[in-house]
C-alpha positions, 0 to 999 in steps of 0.5 A, spaced: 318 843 688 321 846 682 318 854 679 319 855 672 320 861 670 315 864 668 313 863 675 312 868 682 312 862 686 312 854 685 304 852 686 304 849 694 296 848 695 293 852 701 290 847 705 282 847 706 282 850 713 287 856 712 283 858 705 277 859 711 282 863 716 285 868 709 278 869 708 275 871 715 281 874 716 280 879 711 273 879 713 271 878 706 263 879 705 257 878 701 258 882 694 265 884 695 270 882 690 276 877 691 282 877 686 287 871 688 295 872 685 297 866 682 289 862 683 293 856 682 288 850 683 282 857 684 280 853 693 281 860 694 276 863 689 272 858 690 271 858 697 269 865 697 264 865 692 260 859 695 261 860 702 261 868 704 257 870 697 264 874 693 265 874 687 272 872 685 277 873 679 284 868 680 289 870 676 294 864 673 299 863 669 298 855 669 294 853 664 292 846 666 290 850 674 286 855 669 282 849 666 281 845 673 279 851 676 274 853 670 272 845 671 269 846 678 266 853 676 261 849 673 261 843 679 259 848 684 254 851 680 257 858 681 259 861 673 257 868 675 261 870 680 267 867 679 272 868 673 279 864 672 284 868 667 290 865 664 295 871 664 301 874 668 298 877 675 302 884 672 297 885 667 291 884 672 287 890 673 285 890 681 282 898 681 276 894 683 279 889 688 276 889 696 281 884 698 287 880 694 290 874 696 297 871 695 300 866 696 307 868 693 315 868 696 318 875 699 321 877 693 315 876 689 311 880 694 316 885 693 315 885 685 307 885 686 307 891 691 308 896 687 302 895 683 298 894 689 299 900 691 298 904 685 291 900 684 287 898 690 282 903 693 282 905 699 281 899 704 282 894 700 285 888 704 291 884 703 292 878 705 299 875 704 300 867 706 307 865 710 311 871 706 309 878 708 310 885 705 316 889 706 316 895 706 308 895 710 306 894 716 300 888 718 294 890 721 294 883 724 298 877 724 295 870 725 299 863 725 296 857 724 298 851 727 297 844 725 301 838 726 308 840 725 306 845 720 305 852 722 301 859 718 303 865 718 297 869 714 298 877 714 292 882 713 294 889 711 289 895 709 290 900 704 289 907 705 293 910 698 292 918 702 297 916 706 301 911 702 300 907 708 299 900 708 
């Protein structure tokens, strides 16, 4: 899959069973908000909001993922507690995030860290899908095995006092 390049990663959708895991992973709960970098089609946002009560923000450069993701808001009958923005995951705000997902390459990873360790509150989650943060440290590892295709998602927790992950 091609990645132009304005991208950070090439849109590859999370199937349905592994957005469940992320978000039981990062043990998202009712109330708490969920960013996802790079929300492409918003599965991972939405999810959140309907089935564990998060209230979610998925950042986006692609516009036609930004208004398929707005779609679905309204199908699913969730417009206040999910928002879909179509800008560059740099400029997001993410003080007020408890958990953010990723679904990024290494390198784009690398790009990100910074600013998440600038801006998360302590206790923040991260959740990192096949490509893990350098530089920190999981609290957990899971892989996840279907078929021929295998996983790996990795938690990390922030505590900014020790500028530790």
């Amino acid at each position: 899959m091609r990645q132009n390049s304005n991208s950070l990663a090439p849109f590859i959708p999370t199937p349905y069973y592994v957005v469940r895991k992320k978000l039981e992973l990062a043990q998202i709960k009712d109330g708490e908000i969920l960013f996802d970098l790079g929300s492409g089609d918003g599965r991972i946002v939405l999810m959140a909001a309907k089935e564990f009560g998060a209230k979610g923000v998925g950042i986006e450069h692609k516009l036609s993922l930004i208004e398929e993701s707005r779609d679905k808001i309204l199908e699913l009958g969730i417009t206040k507690s999910v928002i879909f923005i179509h800008d560059n995951i740099f400029k997001a705000n993410l003080e007020s995030a408890d958990v953010v997902t990723l679904y990024l390459t290494t390198r784009s990873n690398e790009r990100i860290r910074v600013k998440l360790e600038n801006e998360l509150k302590k206790g923040a989650r991260v959740v990192t899908h096949n490509f893990p943060m350098i530089r920190w440290n999981p609290n957990n590892i899971i892989k996840i095995k279907e078929g021929n295709q295998t996983h790996t998602l990795y938690l990390y927790k922030w505590n900014p006092e020790t500028k530790k992950i």
